[in-house]
FIMI-408829 format. One line per field, with one value per residue (C-alpha): x, y, z; residue in three letters. Coordinates in Angstrom, 1 decimal, padded with zeros to 4 digits, m for minus. Example, Ala and Ser with C-alpha at 12.3 -4.5 7.8 and 13.67 -1.06 7.14 Angstrom:
x <- [012.3/013.7]
y <- [m004.5/m001.1]
z <- [007.8/007.1]
res <- [ALA/SER]
END
This chain:
x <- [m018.5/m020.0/m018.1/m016.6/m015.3/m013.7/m012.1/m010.2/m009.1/m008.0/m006.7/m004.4/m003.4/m001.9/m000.6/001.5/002.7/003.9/005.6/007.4/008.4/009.7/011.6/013.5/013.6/012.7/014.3/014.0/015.1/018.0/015.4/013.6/011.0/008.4/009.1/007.8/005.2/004.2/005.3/002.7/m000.3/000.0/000.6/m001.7/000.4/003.7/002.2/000.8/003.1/000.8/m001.5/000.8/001.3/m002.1/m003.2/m000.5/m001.2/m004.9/m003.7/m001.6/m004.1/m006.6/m004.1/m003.4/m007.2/m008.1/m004.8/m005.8/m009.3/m008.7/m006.8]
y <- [m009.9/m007.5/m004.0/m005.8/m008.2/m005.8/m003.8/m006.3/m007.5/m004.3/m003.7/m006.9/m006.0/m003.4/m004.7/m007.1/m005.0/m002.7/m005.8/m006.9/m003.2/m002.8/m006.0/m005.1/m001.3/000.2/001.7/m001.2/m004.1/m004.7/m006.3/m009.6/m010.1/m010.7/m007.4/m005.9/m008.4/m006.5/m002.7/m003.8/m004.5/m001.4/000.1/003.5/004.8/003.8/005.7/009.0/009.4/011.8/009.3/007.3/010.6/011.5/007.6/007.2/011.1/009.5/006.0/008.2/010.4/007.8/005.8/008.8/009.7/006.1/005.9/009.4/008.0/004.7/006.0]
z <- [m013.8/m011.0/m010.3/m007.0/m009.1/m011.5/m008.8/m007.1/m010.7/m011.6/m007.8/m008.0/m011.6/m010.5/m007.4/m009.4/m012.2/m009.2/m007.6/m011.3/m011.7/m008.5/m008.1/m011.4/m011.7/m008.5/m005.6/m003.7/m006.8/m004.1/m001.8/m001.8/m004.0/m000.9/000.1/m003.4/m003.0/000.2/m001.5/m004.4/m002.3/m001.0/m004.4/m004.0/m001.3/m003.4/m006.3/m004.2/m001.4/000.1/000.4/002.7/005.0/005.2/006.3/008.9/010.0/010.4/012.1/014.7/015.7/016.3/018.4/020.2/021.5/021.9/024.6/025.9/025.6/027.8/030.6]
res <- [UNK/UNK/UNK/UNK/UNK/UNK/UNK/UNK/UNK/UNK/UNK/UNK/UNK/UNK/UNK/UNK/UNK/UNK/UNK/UNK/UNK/UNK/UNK/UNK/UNK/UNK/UNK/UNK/UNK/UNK/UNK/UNK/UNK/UNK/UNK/UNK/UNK/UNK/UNK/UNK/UNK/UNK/UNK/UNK/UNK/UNK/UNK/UNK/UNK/UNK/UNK/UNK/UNK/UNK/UNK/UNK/UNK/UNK/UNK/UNK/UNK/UNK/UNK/UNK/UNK/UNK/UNK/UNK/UNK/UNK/UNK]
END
């Protein structure tokens, strides 16, 4: 197996041990289990929270100047 393949083993590993923990023990275990499906894909910005903030500070800001950018 190739280092691409490895990754996205060890990528969707994770993903679903995030999903199993957070469906049973998590803050959100009230929730469907398709929502921790979609919590655990995204699992690096469940496990660093800062992460998360610095994406969406990044996603914002490019929305921002390609509006301003448009007009």
């Amino acid at each position: 197996m190739n280092i691409k393949g490895t990754f996205f083993s060890v990528y969707f590993m994770l993903a679903i041990a995030t999903t199993i923990y957070g469906s049973i023990w998590g803050d959100f275990n009230y929730k469907g289990f398709a929502y921790n499906v979609g919590r655990g894909l995204v699992w690096p910005f469940i496990w660093f929270p800062t992460l998360g903030a610095i994406v969406g500070s990044l996603l914002l800001f490019g929305f921002i100047a390609y509006a301003s950018l448009k007009k």
